[in-house]
N, C-alpha and C positions, 0 to 999 in steps of 0.2 A: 519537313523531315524530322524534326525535334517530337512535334506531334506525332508522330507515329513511333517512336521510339517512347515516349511519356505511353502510349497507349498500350504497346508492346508490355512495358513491362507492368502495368496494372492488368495485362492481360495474365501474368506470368505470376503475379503474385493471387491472385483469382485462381487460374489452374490448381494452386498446391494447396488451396484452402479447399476447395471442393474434391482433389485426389484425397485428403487427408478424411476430407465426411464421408468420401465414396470407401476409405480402407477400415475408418475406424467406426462408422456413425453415429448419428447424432446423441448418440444417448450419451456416448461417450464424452464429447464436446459439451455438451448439457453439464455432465458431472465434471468437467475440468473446469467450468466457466464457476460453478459454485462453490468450486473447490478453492480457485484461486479469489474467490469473495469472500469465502469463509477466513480466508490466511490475511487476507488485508483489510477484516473487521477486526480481527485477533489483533495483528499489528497495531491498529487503530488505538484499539483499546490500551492493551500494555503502552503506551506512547503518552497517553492520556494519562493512565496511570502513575505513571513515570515522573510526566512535570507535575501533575499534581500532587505527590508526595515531597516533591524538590520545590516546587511551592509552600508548599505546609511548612516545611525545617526554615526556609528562610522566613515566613510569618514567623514563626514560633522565633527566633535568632531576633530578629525586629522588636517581637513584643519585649524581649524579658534585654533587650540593651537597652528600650526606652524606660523599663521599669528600673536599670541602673544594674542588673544582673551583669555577672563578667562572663561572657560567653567561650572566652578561651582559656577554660579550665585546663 
């Protein structure tokens, strides 16, 4: 019975992905799929970005306390 309720609803979540290609089609789905790749290469990047700037200030903060610099001007 479990089986058939596990089946049921992979039956259920199937239906609304195919209603959704049958309403909107695939070209549409194509352009959301690169859409939503395009936004989490972007994230990607600025993230990337991010700690490597926040890496650089702490190098930079390292080099010039070993060099005897007082860093809390």
């Amino acid at each position: 019975m479990a089986r058939d309720r596990e089946r049921g609803s992979s039956l259920a979540r199937g239906m609304a992905l195919w209603f959704s290609l049958a309403v909107n089609g695939l070209d549409a789905y194509r352009d959301a799929v690169r859409a939503a790749n395009d936004t989490a290469r972007y994230a990607a990047q600025r993230i990337r970005d991010i700690l490597d700037y926040h890496s650089s200030v702490e190098q930079a903060a390292a080099t010039a306390a070993r060099a005897g610099v007082n860093t809390l001007v």
